[in-house]
N, C-alpha and C positions, 0 to 999 in steps of 0.2 A: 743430544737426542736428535737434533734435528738438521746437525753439520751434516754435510753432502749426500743429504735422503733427497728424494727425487719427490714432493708436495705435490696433488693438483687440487687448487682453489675455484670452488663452482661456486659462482659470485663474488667477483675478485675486483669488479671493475667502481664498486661505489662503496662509502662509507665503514662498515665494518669488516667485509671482505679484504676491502683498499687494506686498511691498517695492519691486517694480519699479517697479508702478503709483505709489507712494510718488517713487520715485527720476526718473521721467519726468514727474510731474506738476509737479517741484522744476522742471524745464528747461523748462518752459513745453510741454509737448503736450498736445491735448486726447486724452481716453480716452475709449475702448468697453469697459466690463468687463464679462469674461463667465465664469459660472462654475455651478454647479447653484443653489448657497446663494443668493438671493434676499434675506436679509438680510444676509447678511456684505457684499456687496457693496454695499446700499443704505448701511449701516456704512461703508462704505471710503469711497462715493461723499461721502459728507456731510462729509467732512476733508479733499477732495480740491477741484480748483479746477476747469476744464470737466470733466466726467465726464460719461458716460450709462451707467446697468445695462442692462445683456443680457442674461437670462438663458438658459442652454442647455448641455444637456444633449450632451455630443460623443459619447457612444455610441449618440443616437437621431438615425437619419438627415432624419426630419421637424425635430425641433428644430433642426438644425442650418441646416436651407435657410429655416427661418422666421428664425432669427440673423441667417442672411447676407442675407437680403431686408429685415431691419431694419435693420442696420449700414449700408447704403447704401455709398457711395466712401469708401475710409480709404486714407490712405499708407502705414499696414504696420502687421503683424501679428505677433505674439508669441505662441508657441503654447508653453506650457509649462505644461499640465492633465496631470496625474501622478496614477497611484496605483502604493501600491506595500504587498507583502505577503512576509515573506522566507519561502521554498520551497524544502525540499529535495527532488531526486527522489524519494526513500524515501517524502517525506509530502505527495505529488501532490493540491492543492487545484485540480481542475478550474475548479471555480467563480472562483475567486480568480487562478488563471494567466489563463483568457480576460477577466477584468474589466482583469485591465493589460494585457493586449496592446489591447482594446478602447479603453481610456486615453488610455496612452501612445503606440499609432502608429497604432491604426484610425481615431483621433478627427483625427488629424491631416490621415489621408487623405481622412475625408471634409470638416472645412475645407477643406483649402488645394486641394479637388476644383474647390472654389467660388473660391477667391478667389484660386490660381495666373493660370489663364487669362484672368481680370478683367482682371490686372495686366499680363498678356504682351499683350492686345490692347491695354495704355493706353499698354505701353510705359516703365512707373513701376511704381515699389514696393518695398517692403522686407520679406521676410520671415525671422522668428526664431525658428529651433527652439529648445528649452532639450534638451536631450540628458542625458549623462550619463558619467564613466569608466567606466560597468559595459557601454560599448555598443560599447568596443574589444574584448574578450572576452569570451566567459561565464563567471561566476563562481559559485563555491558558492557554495547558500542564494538563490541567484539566479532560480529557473525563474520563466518569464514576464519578469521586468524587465527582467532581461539582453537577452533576446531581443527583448522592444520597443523598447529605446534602440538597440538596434543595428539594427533596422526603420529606425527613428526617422533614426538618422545617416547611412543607406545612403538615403533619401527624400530628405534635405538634400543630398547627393554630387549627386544625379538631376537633383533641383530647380539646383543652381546650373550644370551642365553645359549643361543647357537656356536657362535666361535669362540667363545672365552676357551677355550680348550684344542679351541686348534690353530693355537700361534699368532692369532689377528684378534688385535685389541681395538678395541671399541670405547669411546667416549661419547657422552650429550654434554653439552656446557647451557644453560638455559640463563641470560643475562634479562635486565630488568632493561629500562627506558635506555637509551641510545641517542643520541642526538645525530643524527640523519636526517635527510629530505622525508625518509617517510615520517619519524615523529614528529617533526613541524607540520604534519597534517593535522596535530590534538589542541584541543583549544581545552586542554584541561589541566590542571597541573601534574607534575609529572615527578614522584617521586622519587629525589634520590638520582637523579639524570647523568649519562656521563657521556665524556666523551668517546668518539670511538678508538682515539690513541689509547686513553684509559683502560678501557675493553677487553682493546684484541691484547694487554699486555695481561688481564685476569686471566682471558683467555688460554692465553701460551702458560701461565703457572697454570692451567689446571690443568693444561696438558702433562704438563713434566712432575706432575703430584701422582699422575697414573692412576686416578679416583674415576671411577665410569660415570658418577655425575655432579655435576658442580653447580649449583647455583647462588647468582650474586646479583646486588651486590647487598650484604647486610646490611644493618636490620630488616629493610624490604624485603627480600627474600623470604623472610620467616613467614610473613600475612601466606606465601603461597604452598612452602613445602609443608609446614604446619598444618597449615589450612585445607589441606585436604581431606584430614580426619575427623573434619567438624560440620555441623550437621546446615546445610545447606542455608538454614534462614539465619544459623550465626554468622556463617561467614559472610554474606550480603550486607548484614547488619553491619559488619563491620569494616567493611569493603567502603561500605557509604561514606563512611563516618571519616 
């Protein structure tokens, strides 16, 4: 599936990105990695087998159209550039709420502004949101993240309604806790936790399962795809507990 396709990774340079790029370059595809850090990536690039860095910034809408004028024709795209900051209402970090919305789906939008319609005139392609369970509902501790993954998954629903029929496949993979820098920012426990070697390999099986959305990892998962059918004060009640 994935032997000498042309990948570009937006958010390549840390944690779950890194592994991907790791897990895709094992299956023979050449990469585009894109991320702010400049050297993390040249790091990555140098371990890695076809590789090209890209650097870019997906909250600044110049970087971004200089990216995609550099990247040229790719077979697909994996957009999983993440920040995340946990936020209660009571302690409202403006600054820090619009940085992940800007992240997590603005960034998206303005990629895949560029590289949706590429695809829909070629007729080909493949694009991959990384999502998240927090974007089935809003969670304490959540403002901002919440809100951008479920941006985030409601773009991917759009996205595949429109191209499912003209040749460009569309997947969300929405994974549960992650061990990363950004989850070591929770001082709470963290169900069900994995690594991101772990991950990005769920990952790549849900790609090559060809299922538009997957989420993981079980039983976890079930509290949220479930859980959206259920009436808002069960699901808190049971969220607590």
């Amino acid at each position: 599936m994935f032997a000498g396709k042309r990948y570009w990774i937006v958010g390549a340079s840390e944690g779950l990105g890194r592994e991907l790029a790791r897990a895709l370059d094992a299956r023979g595809a050449r990469l585009i990695l894109s991320a702010r850090n400049r050297e993390r990536l040249t790091a990555l690039a140098d371990e890695l087998g076809d590789s090209t860095i890209l650097p870019m910034d997906v909250t600044d809408p110049g970087s971004v159209a200089q990216a995609v004028a550099a990247a040229g024709q790719c077979d697909g795209i994996i957009y999983c550039a993440g920040f995340y900051q946990p936020m209660q209402a009571a302690e409202w970090d403006a600054n820090a709420a619009m940085a992940m919305c800007e992240v997590n789906f603005m960034g998206a939008m303005r990629v895949l502004g560029h590289v949706a319609p590429a695809f829909a005139a070629r007729g080909a392609g493949h694009i991959v949101l990384v999502g998240s369970l927090s974007g089935f509902r809003g969670l304490p501790g959540a403002i901002g993240y919440s809100a951008s993954k479920a941006g985030l998954m409601s773009l991917g629903e759009s996205l595949y309604a429109d191209l499912r029929h003209r040749g460009v496949t569309v997947q969300m993979v929405s994974p549960g806790f992650i061990r990363t820098r950004l989850s070591e920012k929770n001082d709470f426990t963290m169900p069900q936790i994995m690594s991101p070697e772990r991950a990005a390999a769920r990952i790549v099986a849900a790609l090559e399962s060809g299922r538009f959305h997957t989420a993981f990892p079980r039983p976890f998962s079930w509290l949220f795809t479930l859980g959206r059918f259920l009436p808002a004060a069960v699901f808190y009640r049971i969220l607590g507990s």
